[in-house]
FIVEXVEX-499015 format. One line per 8 residues: number of its first residue (from 1); for each residue y, z, x of C-alpha. Coordinates in nm, 4 decimals, always signed. Each point is the difference from the previous one (the first is absolute). Layout:
FIVEXVEX-499015
NUM = Y:Z:X; ... $
//
This chain:
FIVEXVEX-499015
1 = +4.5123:+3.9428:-0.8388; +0.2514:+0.0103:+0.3052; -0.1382:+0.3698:+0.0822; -0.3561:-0.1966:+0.0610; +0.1651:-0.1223:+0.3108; +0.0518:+0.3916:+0.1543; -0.3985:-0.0128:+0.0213; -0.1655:-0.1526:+0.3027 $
9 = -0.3803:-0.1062:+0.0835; -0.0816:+0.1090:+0.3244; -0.2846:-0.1435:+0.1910; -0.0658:+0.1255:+0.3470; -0.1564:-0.2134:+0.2486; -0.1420:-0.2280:-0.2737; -0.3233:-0.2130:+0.2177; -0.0366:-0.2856:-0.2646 $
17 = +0.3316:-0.1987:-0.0907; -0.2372:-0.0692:-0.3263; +0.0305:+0.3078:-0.1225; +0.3993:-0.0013:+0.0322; -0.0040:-0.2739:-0.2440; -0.2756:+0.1597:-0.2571; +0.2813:+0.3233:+0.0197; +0.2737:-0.1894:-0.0852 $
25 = -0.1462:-0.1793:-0.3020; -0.1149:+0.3464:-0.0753; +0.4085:+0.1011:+0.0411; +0.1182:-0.2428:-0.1879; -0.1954:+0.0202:-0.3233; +0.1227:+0.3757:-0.0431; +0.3728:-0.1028:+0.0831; -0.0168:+0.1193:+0.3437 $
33 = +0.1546:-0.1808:+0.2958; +0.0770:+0.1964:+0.3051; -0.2747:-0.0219:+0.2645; -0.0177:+0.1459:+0.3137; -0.2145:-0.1252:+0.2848; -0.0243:+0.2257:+0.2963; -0.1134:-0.1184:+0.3361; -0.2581:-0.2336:-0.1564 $
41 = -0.2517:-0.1397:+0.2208; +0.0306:-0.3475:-0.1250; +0.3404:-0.0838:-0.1723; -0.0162:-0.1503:-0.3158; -0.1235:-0.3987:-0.0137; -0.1090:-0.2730:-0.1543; -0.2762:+0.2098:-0.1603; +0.2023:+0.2867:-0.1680 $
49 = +0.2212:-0.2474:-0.1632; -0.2709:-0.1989:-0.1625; -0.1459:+0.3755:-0.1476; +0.2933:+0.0981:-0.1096; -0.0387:-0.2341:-0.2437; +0.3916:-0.0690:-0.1257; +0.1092:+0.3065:+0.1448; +0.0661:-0.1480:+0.3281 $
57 = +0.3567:+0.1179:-0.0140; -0.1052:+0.3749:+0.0761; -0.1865:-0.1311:+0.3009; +0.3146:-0.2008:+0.1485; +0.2078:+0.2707:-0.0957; -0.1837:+0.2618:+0.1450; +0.1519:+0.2803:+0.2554; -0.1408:+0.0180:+0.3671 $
65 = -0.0160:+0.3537:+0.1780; -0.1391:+0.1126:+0.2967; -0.0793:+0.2854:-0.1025; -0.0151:+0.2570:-0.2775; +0.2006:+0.2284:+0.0600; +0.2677:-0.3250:-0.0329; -0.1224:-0.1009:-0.3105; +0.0260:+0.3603:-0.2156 $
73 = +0.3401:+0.1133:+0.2139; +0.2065:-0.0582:-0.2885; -0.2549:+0.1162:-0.2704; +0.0140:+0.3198:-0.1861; -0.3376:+0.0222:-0.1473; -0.3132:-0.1516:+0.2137; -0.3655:+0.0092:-0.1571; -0.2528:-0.0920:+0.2215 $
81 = -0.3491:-0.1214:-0.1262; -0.3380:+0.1863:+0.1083; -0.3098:-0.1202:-0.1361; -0.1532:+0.3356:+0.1922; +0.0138:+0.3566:+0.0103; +0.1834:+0.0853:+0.3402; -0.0646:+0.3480:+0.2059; +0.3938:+0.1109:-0.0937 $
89 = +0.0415:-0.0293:-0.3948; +0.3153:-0.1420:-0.1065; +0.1543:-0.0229:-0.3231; -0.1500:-0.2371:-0.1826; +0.0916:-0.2445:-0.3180; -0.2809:-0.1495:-0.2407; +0.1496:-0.3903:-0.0305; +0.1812:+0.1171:-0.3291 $
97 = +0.2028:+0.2627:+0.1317; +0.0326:-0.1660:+0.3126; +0.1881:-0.3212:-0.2029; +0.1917:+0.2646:-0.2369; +0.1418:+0.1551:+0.3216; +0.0720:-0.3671:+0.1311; +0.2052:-0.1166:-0.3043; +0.1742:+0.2995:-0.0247 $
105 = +0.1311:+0.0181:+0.3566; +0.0774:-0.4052:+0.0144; +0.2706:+0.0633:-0.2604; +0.1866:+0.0871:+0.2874; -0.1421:+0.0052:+0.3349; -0.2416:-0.1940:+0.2031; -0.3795:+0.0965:-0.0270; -0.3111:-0.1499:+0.1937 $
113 = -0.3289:-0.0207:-0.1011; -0.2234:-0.0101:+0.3204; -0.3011:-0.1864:+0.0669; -0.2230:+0.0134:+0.3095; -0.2193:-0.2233:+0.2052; -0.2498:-0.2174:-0.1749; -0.2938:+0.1762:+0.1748; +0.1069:+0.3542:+0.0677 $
121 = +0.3339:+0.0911:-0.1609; +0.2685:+0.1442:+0.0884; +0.0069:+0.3162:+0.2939; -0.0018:+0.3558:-0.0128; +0.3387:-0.0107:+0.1726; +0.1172:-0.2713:-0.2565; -0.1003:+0.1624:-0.3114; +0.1842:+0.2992:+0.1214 $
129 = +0.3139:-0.1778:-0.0239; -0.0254:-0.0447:-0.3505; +0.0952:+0.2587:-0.2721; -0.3178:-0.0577:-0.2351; -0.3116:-0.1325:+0.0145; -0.1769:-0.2588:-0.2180; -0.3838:-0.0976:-0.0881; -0.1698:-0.2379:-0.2633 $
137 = -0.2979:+0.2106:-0.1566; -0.2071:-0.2876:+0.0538; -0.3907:+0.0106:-0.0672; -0.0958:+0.2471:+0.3004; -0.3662:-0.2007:+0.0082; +0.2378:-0.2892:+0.1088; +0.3382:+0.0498:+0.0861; +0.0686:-0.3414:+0.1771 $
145 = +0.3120:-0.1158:-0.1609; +0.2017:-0.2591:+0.2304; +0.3768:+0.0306:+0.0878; +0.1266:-0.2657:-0.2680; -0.2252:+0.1986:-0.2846; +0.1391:+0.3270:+0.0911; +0.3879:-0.1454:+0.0137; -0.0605:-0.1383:-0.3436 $
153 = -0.1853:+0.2882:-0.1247; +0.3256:+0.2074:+0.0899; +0.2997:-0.2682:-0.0587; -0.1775:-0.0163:-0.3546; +0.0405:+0.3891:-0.0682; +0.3378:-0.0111:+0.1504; +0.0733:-0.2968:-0.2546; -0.1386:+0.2515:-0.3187 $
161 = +0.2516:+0.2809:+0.1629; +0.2930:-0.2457:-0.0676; -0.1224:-0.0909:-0.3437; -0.0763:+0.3431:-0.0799; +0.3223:+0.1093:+0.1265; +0.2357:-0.3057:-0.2144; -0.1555:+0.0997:-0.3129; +0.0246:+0.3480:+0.0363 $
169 = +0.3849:-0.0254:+0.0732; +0.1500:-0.2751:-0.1584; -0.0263:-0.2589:+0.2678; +0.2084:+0.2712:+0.2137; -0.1486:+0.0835:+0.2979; +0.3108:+0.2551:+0.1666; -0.1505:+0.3007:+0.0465; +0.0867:+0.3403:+0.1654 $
177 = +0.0729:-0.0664:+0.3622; -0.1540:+0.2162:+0.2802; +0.1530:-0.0640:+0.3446; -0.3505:-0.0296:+0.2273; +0.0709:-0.0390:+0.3411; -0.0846:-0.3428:+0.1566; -0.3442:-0.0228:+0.2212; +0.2174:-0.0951:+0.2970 $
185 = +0.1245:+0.3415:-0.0670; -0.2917:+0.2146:-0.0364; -0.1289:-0.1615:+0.3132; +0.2735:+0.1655:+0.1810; -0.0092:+0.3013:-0.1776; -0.4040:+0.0195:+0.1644; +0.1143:-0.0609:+0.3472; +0.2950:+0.2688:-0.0425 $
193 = -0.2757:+0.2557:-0.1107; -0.2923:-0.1313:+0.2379; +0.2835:+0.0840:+0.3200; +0.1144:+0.2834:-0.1344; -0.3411:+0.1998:-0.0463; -0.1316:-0.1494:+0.3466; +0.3622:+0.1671:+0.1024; -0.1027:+0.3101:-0.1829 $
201 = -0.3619:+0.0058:+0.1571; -0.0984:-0.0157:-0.3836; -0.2171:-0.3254:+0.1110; -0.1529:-0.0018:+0.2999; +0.0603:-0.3715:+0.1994; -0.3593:-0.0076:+0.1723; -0.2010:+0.1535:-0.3750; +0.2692:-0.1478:-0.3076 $
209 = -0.3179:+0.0169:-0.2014; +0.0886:-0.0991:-0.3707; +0.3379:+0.2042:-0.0755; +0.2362:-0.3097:-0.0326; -0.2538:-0.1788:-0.2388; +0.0005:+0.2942:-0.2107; +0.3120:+0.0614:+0.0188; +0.0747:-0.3876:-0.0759 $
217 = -0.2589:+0.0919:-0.2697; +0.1692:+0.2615:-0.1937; +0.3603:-0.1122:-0.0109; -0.1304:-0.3256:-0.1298; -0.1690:+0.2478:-0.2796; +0.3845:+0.1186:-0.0318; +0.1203:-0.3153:-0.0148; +0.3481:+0.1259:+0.1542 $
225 = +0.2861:-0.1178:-0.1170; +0.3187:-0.1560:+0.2052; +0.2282:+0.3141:-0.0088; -0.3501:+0.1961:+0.0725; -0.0608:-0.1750:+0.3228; +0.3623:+0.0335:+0.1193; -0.0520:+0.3943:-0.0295; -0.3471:-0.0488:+0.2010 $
233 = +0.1951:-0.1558:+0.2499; +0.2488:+0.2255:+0.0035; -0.2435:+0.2597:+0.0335; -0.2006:-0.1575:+0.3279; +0.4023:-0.0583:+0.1332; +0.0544:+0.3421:-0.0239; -0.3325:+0.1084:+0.1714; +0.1274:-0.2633:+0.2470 $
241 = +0.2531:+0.1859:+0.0779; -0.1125:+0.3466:+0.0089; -0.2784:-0.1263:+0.2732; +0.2682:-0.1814:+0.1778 $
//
């Protein structure tokens, strides 16, 4: 399915080029094909094309950032993966929902499905740039699931979503569009509000404590909408203003 292609892999600061092959023969059994690689510490070799195992072409066609920030910009729904209770609770998907919100949203717009470092995952300050949440209820006695098992446990639920979804509708997969503002977007939409309440004296500079992660936290529980954030940022504009 063409909408497939509106769903990237990202892998941040992947250490073992092996395990960039193992994800994209995990990708391409489930139909999936755009992988992101961002600032990984070895770039992809010899080794990940032997495991990926005929699915070589994801590897060679694989997108470089720097960053990612760069590699969600033009994403409108990002799901990061935690395999750990954090200290500031965010929304968060069981792998079902989490691929049901995926294949809805692809239909038409970009989404990204976030994966972190082999040993420690992704950051507090990267998970907060993601609308939702993610985690595997794995066996809690042991937990230790690699990054190529936990890409295929998730490109194989996403996979069910789009089967679930053609048989429910005909083979149509148009559904009711909701303009969601790009994460490029929302980042802005942060650093208007972050200025504006250090402007205010709302945040303090030398104490900010936690009030932009739960802030970040509860319009990501909104989920606002395009025309929603325009009126946010016409409402920070306007307190702009009034402050001179």
């Amino acid at each position: 399915m063409s909408y497939l292609d509106n769903i990237k892999i990202v892998l941040v600061e992947t250490s073992h080029t092996g395990n960039m092959g193992s994800v994209a023969r995990a990708m391409k059994t489930m139909g999936l094909s755009n992988l992101c690689l961002v600032n990984p510490i070895i770039k992809p070799d010899s080794q990940s094309i032997s495991l990926a195992a005929g699915a070589s072409d994801i590897i060679k066609n694989a997108h470089m950032f720097f960053s990612l920030e760069q590699a969600i910009a033009d994403c409108n729904l990002v799901i990061g993966t935690s395999a750990r209770s954090r200290s500031l609770q965010w929304p968060n998907l069981t792998p079902k929902a989490c691929a049901d919100k995926i294949v809805q949203e692809a239909v038409n717009t970009k989404v990204a499905l976030v994966f972190g470092r082999e040993r420690v995952g992704l950051t507090n300050e990267e998970l907060q740039k993601c609308d939702y949440h993610v985690s595997i209820p794995a066996n809690p006695d042991y937990s230790s699931l690699n990054l190529a098992m936990s890409v295929q446990v998730l490109c194989y639920e996403i996979r069910m979503s789009m089967l679930n979804l053609q048989n429910s509708s005909g083979e149509s997969t148009e559904g009711t569009h909701v303009d969601f503002p790009s994460n490029a977007d929302t980042e802005r939409f942060y650093e208007h509000l972050q200025q504006t309440l250090l402007n205010t004296g709302f945040i303090n500079a030398n104490h900010p404590g936690q009030i932009m992660g739960r802030l970040r936290r509860l319009f990501s529980r909104a989920r606002i909408e395009q025309q929603e954030l325009n009126i946010l940022r016409g409402v920070l504009a306007s307190i702009d203003k009034k402050i001179g």
